[in-house]
C-alpha positions in Angstrom: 31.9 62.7 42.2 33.5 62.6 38.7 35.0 66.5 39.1 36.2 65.5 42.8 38.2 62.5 41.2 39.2 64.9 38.4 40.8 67.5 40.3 41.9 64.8 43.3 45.8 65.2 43.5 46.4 61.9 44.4 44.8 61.5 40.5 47.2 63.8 39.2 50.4 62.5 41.0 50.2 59.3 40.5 49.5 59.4 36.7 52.8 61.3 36.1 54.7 57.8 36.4 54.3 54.5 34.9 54.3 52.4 38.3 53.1 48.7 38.4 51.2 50.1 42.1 49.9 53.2 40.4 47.7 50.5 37.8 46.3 48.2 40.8 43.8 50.1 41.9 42.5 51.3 39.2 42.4 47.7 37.3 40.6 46.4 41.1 38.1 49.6 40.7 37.0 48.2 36.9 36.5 45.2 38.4 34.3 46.6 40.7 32.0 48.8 38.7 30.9 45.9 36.7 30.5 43.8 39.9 27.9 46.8 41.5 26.5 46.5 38.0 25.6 43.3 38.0 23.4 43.9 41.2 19.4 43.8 41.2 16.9 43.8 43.5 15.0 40.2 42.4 16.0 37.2 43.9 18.8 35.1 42.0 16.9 32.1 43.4 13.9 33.0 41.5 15.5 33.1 38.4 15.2 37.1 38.0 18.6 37.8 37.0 18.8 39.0 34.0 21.2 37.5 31.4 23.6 41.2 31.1 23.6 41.2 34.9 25.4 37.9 34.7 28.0 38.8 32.3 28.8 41.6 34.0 29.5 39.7 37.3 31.4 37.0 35.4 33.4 40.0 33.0 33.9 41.9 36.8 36.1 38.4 37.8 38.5 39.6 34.7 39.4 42.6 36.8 40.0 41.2 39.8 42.0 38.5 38.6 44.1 41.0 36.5 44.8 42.8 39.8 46.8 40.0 40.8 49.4 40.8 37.9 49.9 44.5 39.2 51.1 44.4 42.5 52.3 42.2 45.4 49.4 44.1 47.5 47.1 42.1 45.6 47.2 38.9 47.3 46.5 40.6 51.1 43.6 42.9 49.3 41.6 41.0 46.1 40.8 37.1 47.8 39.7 38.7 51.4 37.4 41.1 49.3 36.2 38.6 47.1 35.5 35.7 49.2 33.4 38.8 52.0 31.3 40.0 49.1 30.9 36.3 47.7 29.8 35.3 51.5 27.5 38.7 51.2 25.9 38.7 47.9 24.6 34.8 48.8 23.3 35.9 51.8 20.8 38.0 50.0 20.4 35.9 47.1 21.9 38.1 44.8 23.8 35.5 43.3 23.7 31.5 42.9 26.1 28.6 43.3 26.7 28.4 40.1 27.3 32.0 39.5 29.7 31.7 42.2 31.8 28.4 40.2 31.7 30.4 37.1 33.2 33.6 38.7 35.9 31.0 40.3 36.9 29.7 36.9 37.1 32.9 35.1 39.7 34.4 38.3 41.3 31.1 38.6 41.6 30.5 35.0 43.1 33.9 34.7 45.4 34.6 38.0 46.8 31.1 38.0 50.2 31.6 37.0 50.6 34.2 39.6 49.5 32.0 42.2 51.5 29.1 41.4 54.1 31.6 41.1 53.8 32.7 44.5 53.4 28.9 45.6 57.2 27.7 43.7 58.9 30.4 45.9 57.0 29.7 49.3 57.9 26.1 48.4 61.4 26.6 47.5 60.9 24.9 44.0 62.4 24.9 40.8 60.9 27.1 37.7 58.3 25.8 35.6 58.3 26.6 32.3 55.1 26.0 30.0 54.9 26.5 26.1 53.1 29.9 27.1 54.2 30.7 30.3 57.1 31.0 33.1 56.5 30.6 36.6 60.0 31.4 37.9 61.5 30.7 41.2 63.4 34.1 43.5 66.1 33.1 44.6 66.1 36.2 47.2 63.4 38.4 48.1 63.5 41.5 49.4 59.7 41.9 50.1 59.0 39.4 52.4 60.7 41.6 55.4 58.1 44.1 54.4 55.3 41.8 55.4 53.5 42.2 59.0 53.5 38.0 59.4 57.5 37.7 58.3 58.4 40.6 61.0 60.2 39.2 64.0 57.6 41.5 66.6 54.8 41.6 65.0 52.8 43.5 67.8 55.2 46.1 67.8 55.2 46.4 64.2 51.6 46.2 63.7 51.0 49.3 66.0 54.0 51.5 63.8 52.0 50.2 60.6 48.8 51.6 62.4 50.5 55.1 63.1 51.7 54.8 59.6 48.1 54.4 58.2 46.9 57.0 60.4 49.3 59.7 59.2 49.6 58.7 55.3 45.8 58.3 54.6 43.9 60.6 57.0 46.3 63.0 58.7 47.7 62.8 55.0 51.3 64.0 56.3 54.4 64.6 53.7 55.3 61.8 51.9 57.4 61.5 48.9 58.2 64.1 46.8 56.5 62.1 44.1 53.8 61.1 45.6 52.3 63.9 47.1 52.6 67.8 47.2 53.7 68.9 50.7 50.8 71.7 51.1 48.2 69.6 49.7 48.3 66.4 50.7 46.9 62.8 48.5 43.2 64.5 48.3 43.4 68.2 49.7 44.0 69.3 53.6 40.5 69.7 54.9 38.5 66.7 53.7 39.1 64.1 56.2 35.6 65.6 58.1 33.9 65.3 55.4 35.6 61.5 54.2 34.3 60.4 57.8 31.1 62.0 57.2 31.2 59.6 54.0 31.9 56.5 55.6 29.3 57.0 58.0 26.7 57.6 55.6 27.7 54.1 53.4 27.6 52.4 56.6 24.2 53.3 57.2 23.3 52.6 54.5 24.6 49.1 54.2 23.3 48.4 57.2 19.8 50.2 57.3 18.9 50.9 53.6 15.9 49.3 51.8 17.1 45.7 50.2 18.5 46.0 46.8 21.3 46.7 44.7 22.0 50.3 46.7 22.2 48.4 49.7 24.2 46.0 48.0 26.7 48.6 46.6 27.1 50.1 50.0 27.9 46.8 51.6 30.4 46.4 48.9 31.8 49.5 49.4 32.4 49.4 53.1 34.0 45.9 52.3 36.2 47.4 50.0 37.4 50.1 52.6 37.9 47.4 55.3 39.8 45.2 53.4 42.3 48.0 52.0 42.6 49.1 55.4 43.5 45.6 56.6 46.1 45.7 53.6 47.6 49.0 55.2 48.4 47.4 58.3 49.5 43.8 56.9 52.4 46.3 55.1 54.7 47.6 57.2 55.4 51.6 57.2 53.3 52.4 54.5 53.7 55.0 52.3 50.8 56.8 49.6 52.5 53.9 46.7 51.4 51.0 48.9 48.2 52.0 50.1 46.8 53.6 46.9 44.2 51.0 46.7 42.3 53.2 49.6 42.1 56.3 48.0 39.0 55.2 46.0 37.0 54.4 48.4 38.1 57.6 50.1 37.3 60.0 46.7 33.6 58.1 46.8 33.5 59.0 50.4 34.5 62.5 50.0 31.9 63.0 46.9 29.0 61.5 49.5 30.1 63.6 52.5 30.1 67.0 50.5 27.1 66.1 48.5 25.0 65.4 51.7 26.6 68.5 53.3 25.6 70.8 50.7 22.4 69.2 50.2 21.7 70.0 53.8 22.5 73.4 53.4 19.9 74.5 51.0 17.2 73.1 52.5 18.0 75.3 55.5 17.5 78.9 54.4 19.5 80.6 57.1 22.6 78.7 56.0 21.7 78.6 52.3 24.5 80.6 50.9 27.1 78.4 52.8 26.5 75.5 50.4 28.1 77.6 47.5 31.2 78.1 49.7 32.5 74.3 49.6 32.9 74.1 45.9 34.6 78.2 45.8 36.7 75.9 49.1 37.5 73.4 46.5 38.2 75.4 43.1 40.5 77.7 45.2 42.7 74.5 46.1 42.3 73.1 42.6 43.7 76.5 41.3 46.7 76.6 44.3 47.4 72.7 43.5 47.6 73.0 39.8 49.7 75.9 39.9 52.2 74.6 41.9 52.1 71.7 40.3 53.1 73.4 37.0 55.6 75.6 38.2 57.6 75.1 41.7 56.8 71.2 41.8 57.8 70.2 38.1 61.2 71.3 38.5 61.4 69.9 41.9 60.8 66.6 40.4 62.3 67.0 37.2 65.7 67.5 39.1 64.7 64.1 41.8 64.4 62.3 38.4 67.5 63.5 37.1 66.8 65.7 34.4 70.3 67.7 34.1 71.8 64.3 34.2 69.7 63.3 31.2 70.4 66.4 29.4 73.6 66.1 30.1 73.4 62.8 27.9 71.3 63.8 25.5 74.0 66.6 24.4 76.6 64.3 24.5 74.6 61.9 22.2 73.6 65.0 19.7 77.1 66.8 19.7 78.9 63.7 19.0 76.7 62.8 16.3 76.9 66.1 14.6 81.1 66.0 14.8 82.0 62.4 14.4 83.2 63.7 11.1 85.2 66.6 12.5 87.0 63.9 15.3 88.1 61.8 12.5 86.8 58.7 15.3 83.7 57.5 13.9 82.9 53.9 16.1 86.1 54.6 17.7 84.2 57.7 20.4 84.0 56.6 23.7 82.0 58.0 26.3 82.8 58.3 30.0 80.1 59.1 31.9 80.0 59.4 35.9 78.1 56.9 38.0 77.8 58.9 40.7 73.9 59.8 39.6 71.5 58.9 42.5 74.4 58.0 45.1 78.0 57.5 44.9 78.4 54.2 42.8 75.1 53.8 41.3 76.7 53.2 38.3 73.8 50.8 37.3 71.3 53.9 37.4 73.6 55.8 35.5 73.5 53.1 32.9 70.2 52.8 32.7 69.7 56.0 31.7 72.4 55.9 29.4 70.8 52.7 27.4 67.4 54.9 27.2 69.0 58.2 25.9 71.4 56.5 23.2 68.5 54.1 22.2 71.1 51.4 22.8 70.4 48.2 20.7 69.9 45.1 22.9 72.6 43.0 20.6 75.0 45.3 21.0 74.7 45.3 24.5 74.8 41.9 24.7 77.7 41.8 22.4 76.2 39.9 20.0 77.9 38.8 16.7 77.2 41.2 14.0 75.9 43.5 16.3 79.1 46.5 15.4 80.4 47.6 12.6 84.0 46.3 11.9 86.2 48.1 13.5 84.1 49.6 15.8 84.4 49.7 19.7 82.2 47.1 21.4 79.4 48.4 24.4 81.9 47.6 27.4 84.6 49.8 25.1 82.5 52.5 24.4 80.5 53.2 27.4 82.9 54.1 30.5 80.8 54.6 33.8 83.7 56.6 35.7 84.4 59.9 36.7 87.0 62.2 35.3 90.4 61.2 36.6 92.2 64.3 37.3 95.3 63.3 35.4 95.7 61.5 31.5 92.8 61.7 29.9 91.4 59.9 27.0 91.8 62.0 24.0 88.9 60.4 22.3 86.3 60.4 24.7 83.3 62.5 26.0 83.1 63.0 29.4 79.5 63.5 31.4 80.6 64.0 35.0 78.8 66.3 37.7 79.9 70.0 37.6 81.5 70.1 40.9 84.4 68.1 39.0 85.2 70.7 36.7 87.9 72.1 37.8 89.2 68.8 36.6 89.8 70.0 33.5 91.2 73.3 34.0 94.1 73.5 31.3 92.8 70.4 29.2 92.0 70.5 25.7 88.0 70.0 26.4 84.5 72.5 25.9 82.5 72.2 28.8 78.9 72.7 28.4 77.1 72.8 31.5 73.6 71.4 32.4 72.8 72.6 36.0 74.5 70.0 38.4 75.8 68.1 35.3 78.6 69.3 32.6 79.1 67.8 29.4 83.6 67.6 28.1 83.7 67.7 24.5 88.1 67.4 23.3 89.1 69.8 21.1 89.6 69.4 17.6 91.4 71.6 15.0 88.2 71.1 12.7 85.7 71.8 14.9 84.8 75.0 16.0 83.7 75.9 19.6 79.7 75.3 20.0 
């Protein structure tokens, strides 16, 4: 189970960026492995719950109320899962009522601020500010027509998010770049057999197993998998970001389809060899997957995330460093840098980036007092988000603009360094010589 999740792609992919969605399930995962830990087989009622299996049920609600905090998803996902395994584990006495207020104080006193968060902007109300925390009010928001309930045809819309399910999570069909490796899929083409074979198995056994915390921890499971597929079709037109709370349930699946497969395999010695073929099946698309994700994919992303563009910048920032001497300019060097980056306009991207490669300091932004030396050009001054203007140019200025603009300075006193679909205008001095 562990090497499955090790060599998963969807593992891989979505580690490679810091994404609030990429930390939910994980955080909701924690929460459930000390919940399944805290199982037994005695009865609660009896007084046969041990004292660690209690902290771990109550240390499990720190999880789950943490989950709130990393992604709308949450709130259509964590309280429907709770509140069926709550209804569940005091069915079979697994837990008591008083288990079941403590767990409720620990969420509650934990996911609060969330909550009333989410209550100020249903409610239209003003922001509440507390000596240790903010529960601001939206003015807009630009999730809500993202929601199955806030759609205007709902029915219509609740079959798309169905297909959409369908073809992210099982038929695992391209998504983007960044989430997913065209040939290759969230968790390898192939395993949706076996994934089935997985849920079947869990089923059984939370329906048929022998009492006891393995029947327990099925039941949980198949809970979990219900509720994350009621959360992919609650969302509308899913993508692998927004349903990436499924994907564990679908690894343990995987791991308990192949493991009874195999299993099955050598006990019958006709088919005995065929049981070493699944893992040489799996290595081989580990191999394929790694390699591509190491060679073709990491440029292919590199350049979606703007890497020439960041380059680009990170030149500009060294060479002017290096010759603020030569251009006799020191705070006076302004930089004009295109803000054309993802589309044409985004000069707010192309700032963004800007603030990150220059290490920008958040007074001098702001253009706070004291924040410059005297003399010295202010941010707004210094930091020109235009493209090169085909006519005067500024004598003292850098220019990082996208290569397909530079026969714009054809004739002009400027070194051009290129950086694939990004080039870098440097004026000339009569101290410096040409890099």
């Amino acid at each position: 189970m562990l090497l499955i999740l090790a060599v998963n792609p969807w593992h891989f992919m979505q580690s490679r960026w810091a994404l609030d969605c990429n930390l939910f399930p994980h955080m909701f995962v924690c929460g459930l492995f000390f919940l399944v830990r805290s199982l037994d087989a005695g009865s609660a009622s009896l007084g046969k719950r041990a004292e660690k299996s209690r902290k771990s049920l109550y240390f499990s609600m720190v999880f789950f109320a943490l989950s709130m905090y990393c992604y709308g998803v949450a709130f259509y996902m964590v309280p429907f899962f709770l509140l069926t395994g709550c209804a569940l584990l005091l069915f079979q006495k697994q837990v008591r009522w008083r288990d079941v207020f403590i767990c409720l104080a620990v969420y509650f006193g934990i996911s609060w601020p969330i909550y009333g968060t989410m209550l100020i902007n249903f409610m239209k109300w003003e922001t509440v500010r507390l000596p240790f925390v903010t529960m601001e009010f939206f003015e807009g928001s630009v999730r809500s027509a993202d929601i199955l309930f806030f759609s205007e045809n709902w029915k219509e819309q609740l079959l798309l998010n169905a297909k959409s399910l369908l073809n992210v999570v099982f038929l695992q069909k391209e998504d983007l770049l960044w989430n997913s490796i065209k040939a290759f899929g969230p968790m390898y083409r192939g395993t949706l057999p076996f994934v089935l074979l997985g849920v079947c198995l869990t089923v059984k056994g939370a329906v048929k197993g022998k009492r006891g915390a393995g029947k327990m921890g099925c039941q949980l499971l198949a809970v979990f998998w219900a509720c994350s597929l009621f959360t992919g079709l609650v969302i509308n037109s899913i993508n692998i970001n927004r349903i990436n709370i499924i994907f564990y349930s679908h690894i343990i699946f995987l791991g308990v389809g192949i493991a009874f497969v195999v299993n099955f395999l050598r006990r019958t010695k006709k088919l005995k060899v065929l049981a070493y073929l699944l893992p040489a099946a799996f290595t081989l698309q580990s191999g394929l997957f790694f390699h591509q994700y190491f060679t073709v994919w990491s440029g292919e992303i590199e350049r979606a995330f703007y890497g020439d563009f960041v380059d680009a910048l990170e030149f500009a920032r060294k060479y002017s460093s290096d010759e603020t001497d030569a251009f006799e300019m020191g705070g006076k060097l302004q930089f004009c840098i295109t803000p054309d980056v993802q589309y044409e306009g985004s000069w707010n991207v192309s700032e963004i980036l800007t603030l990150f490669v220059f290490d920008v300091d958040s007074r001098y932004f702001q253009g706070a007092e004291g924040s410059r030396q005297e003399g010295a050009l202010s941010y707004g001054e210094k930091f020109l988000y235009m493209n090169p203007p085909g006519g005067e140019y500024l004598p003292k200025a850098m220019y990082v603009f996208k290569s397909s603009d530079k026969d714009k300075f054809a004739g002009k006193d400027f070194y051009l360094t290129f950086f694939g679909d990004y080039c870098v205008a440097a004026p000339v001095t009569e101290q410096v010589s040409t890099p």
